[in-house]
C-alpha positions as CSV (number, residue, x, y, z in Angstrom):
1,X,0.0,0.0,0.0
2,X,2.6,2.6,0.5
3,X,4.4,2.1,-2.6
4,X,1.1,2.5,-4.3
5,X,0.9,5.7,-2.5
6,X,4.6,6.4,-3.2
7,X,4.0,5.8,-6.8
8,X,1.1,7.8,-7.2
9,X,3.3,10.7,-5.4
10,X,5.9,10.5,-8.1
11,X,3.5,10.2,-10.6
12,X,1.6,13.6,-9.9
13,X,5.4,15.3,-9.3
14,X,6.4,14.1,-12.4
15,X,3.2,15.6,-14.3
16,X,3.4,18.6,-12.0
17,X,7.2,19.2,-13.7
18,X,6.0,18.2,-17.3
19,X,2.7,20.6,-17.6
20,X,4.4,23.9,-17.1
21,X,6.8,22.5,-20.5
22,X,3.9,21.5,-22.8
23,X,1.8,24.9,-21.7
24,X,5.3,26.3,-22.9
25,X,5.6,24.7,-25.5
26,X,1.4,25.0,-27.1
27,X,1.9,29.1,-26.2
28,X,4.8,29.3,-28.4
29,X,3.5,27.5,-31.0
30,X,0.0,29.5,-31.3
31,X,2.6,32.5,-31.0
32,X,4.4,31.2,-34.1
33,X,1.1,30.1,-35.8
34,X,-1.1,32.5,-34.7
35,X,0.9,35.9,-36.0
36,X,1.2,38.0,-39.1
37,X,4.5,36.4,-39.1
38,X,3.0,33.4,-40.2
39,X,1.2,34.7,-43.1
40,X,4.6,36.6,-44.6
41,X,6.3,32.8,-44.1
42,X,3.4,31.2,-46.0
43,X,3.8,33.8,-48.5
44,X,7.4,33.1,-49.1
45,X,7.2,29.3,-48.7
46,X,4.3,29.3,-51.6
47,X,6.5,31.6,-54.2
48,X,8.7,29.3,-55.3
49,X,6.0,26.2,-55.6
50,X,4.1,28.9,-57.7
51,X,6.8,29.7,-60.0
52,X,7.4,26.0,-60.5
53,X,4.4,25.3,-61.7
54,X,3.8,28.3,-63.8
55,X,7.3,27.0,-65.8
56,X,6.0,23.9,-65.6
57,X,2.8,24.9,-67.1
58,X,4.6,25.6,-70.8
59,X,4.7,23.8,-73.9
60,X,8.4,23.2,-73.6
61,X,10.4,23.1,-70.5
62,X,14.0,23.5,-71.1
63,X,15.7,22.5,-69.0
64,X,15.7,18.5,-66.9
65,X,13.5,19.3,-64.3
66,X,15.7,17.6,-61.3
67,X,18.6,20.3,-62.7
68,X,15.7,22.7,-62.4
69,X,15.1,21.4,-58.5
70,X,18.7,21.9,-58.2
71,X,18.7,25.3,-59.2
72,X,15.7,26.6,-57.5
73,X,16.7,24.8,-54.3
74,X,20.3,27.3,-54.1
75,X,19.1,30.3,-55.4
76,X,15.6,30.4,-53.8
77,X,15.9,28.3,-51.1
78,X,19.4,28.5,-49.4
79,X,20.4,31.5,-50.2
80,X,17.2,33.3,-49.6
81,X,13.6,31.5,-48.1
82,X,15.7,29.6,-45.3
83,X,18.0,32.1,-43.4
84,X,14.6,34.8,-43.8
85,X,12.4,31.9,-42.2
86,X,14.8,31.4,-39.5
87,X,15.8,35.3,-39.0
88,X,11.7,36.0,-39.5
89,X,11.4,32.9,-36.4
90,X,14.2,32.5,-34.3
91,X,14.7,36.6,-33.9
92,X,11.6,36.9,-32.3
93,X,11.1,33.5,-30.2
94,X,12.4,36.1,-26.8
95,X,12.3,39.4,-28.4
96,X,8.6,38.8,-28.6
97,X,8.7,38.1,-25.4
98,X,9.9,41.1,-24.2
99,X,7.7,43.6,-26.9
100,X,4.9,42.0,-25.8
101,X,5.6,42.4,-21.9
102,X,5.1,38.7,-21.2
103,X,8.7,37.3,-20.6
104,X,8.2,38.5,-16.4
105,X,5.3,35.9,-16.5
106,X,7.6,33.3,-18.6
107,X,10.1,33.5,-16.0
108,X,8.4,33.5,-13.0
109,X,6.8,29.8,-14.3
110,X,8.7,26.9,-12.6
111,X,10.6,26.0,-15.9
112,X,14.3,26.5,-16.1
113,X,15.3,29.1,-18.0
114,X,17.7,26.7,-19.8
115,X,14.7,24.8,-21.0
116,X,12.4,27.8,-21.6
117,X,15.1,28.2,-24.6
118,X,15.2,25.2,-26.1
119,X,11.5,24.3,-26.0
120,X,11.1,27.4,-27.9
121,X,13.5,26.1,-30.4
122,X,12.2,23.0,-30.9
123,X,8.8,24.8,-31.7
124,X,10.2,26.6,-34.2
125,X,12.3,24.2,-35.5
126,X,9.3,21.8,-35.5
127,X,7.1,24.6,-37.6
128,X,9.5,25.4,-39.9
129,X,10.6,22.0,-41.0
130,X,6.8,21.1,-41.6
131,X,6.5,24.2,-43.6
132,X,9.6,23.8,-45.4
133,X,9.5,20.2,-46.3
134,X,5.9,20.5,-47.9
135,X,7.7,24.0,-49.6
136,X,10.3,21.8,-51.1
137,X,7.9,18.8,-51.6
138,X,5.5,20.9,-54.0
139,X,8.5,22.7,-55.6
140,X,9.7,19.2,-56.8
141,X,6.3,17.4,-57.5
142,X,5.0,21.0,-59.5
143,X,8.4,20.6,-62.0
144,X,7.5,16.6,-62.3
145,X,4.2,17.3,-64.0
146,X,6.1,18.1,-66.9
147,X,6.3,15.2,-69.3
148,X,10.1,16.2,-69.5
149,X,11.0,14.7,-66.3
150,X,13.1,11.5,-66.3
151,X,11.8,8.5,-63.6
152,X,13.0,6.9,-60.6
153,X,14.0,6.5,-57.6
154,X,17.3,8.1,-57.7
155,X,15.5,11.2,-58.6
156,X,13.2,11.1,-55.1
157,X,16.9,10.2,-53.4
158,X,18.7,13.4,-55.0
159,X,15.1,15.4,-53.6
160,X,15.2,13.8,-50.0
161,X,19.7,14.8,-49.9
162,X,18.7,18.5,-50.8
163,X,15.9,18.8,-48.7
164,X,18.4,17.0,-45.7
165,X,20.5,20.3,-46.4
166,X,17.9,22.8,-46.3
167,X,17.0,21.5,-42.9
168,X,20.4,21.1,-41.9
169,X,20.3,25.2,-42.8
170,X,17.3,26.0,-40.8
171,X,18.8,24.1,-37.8
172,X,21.9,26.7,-37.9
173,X,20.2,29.9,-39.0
174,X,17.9,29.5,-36.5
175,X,20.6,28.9,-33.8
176,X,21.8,32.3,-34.7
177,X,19.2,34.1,-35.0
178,X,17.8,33.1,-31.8
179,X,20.8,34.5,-29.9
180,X,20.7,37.6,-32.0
181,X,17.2,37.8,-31.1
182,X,18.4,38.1,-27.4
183,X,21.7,40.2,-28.2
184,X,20.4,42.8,-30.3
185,X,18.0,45.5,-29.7
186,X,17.1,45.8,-33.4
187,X,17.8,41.8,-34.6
188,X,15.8,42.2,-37.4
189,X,18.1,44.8,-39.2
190,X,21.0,42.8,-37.8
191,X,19.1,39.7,-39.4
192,X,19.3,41.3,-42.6
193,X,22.4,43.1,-43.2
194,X,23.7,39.6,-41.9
195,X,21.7,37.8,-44.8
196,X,21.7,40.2,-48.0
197,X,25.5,42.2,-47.3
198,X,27.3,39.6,-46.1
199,X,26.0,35.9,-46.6
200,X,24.8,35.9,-50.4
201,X,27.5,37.9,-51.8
202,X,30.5,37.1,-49.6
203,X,29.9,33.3,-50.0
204,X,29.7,33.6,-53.8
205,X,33.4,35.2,-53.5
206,X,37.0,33.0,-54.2
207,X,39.5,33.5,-51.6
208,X,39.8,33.1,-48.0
209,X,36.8,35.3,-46.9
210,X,34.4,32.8,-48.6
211,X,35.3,30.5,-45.4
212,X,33.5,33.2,-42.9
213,X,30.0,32.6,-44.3
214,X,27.8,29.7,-43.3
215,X,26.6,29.5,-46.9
216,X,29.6,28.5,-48.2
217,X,29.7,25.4,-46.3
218,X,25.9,25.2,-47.1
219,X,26.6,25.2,-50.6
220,X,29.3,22.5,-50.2
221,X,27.0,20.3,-49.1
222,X,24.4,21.0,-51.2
223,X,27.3,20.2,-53.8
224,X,28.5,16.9,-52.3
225,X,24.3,15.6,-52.3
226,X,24.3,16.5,-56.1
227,X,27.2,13.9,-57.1
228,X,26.2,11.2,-59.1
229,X,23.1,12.7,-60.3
230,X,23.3,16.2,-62.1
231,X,25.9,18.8,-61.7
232,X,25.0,22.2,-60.7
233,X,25.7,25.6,-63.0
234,X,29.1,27.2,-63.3
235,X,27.8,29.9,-61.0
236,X,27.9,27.1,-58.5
237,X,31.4,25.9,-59.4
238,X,33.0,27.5,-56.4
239,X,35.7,25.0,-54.8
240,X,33.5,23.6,-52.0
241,X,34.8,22.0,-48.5
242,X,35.0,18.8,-48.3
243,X,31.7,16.7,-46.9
244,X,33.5,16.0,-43.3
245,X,34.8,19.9,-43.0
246,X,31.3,21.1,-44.0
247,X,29.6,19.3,-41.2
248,X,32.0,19.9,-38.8
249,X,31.7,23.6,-39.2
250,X,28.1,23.5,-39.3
251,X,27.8,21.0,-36.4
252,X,30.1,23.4,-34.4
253,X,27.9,26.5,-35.1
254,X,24.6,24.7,-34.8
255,X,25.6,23.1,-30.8
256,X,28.2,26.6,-30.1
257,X,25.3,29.3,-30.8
258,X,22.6,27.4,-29.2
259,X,24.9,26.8,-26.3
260,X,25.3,30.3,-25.9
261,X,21.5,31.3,-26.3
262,X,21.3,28.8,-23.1
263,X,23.9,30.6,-21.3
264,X,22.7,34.0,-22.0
265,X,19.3,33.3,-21.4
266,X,20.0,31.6,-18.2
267,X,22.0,34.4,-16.8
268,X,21.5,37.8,-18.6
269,X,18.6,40.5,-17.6
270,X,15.8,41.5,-19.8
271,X,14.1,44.0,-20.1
272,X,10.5,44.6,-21.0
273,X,8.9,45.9,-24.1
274,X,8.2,49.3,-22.1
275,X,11.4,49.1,-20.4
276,X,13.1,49.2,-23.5
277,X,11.9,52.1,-24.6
């Protein structure tokens, strides 16, 4: 009888410590589905499936439509839908927090501030994957309509190793944006001088500076995924990294700025939206 009781004890602690994480976690997700911001990341996550299937739409297509995928998946994709997705996300996952004078009433919620962080993450990460994958998805399916296309599985393989890297992307971008959300008083302007100054035209130069984006190793992946199958443009003919340096750097920025969003979060002071001002 009393390790019934005892057991029933641990049980209602242990859904005592779990309900304050799910609340958490179902607030932030209404806050990430539930915003304006949601309807300017639709937007961009549709543009490219529309474009695809307007091209796809014409008499002749000329081009193979997996080099098409290929294509589409740097330019549109890498360079541009996924860092604004993350920047547009991760940015605002405390900042809204604070704007919206709600991150007293976060804190004071018995959930450790090291968790607060990365449950917010993972809803993120968890919205924007589901959005992106279905982006991608209908990009690739819309181009396939065309009785152009070549069949089989290889071609599905090639989608699934492109649409690993795209993820792979929001994972990082998001890891650094979420701490620039936190560092920065203005992280949107940061956001984008980071994505349109320096990533997209820094990473596209030869030379040693090349090595200071997080596109660059990106596109080195995204490089490595297409061998065997097509080859990308000239435009993408930059020496790329090898596959192990690639991850390594990516792995490193991924864990280090996520790490640090812990530790700032866990220690630093914020200030309200009014405070701020």
């Amino acid at each position: 009888m009393g390790k019934e009781v005892e057991s029933s004890g641990a049980g209602k602690e242990r859904a005592r410590a779990v309900y304050p994480v799910w609340t958490l976690l179902g607030l932030t997700l209404r806050e990430l589905v539930g915003t304006k911001r949601a309807l300017l990341y639709l937007a961009m996550l549709l543009v490219p499936v529309a474009c695809s299937a307007w091209y796809a739409a014409g008499e002749e297509m000329g081009q193979d439509p997996l080099y098409l995928w290929g294509v589409i998946f740097v330019l549109a994709y890498l360079d541009f839908i996924v860092p604004m997705t993350a920047l547009l996300l991760g940015s605002t996952l405390i900042s809204g927090e604070q704007e919206g004078q709600t991150l007293t009433y976060l804190l004071t919620r018995p959930v450790p501030r090291w968790l607060v962080v990365l449950v917010k993450y993972g809803a993120a990460a968890g919205v924007a994957i589901v959005g992106l994958t279905l982006s991608m998805l209908g990009t690739y399916w819309m181009l396939t309509l065309h009785p152009y296309p070549p069949t089989g599985d290889k071609n599905f393989l090639y989608w699934a190793l492109l649409a690993g890297v795209g993820i792979a992307a929001l994972l990082v971008y998001l890891a650094i944006f979420l701490f620039a959300g936190m560092r920065f008083r203005r992280p949107a302007i940061a956001g984008l001088v980071f994505i349109l100054a320096w990533e997209n035209p820094i990473g596209f130069l030869n030379g040693v500076v090349r090595y200071l984006t997080v596109v660059h190793y990106l596109r080195s992946l995204a490089i490595h995924a297409t061998k065997g199958v097509i080859v990308l443009p000239p435009l993408f003919g930059i020496r790329a990294a090898t596959l192990s340096t690639a991850m390594l750097v990516l792995g490193v920025l991924w864990v280090g700025f996520l790490a640090l969003s812990v530790w700032y979060f866990s220690r630093g002071e914020f200030q309200t939206g009014a405070e701020r001002k």
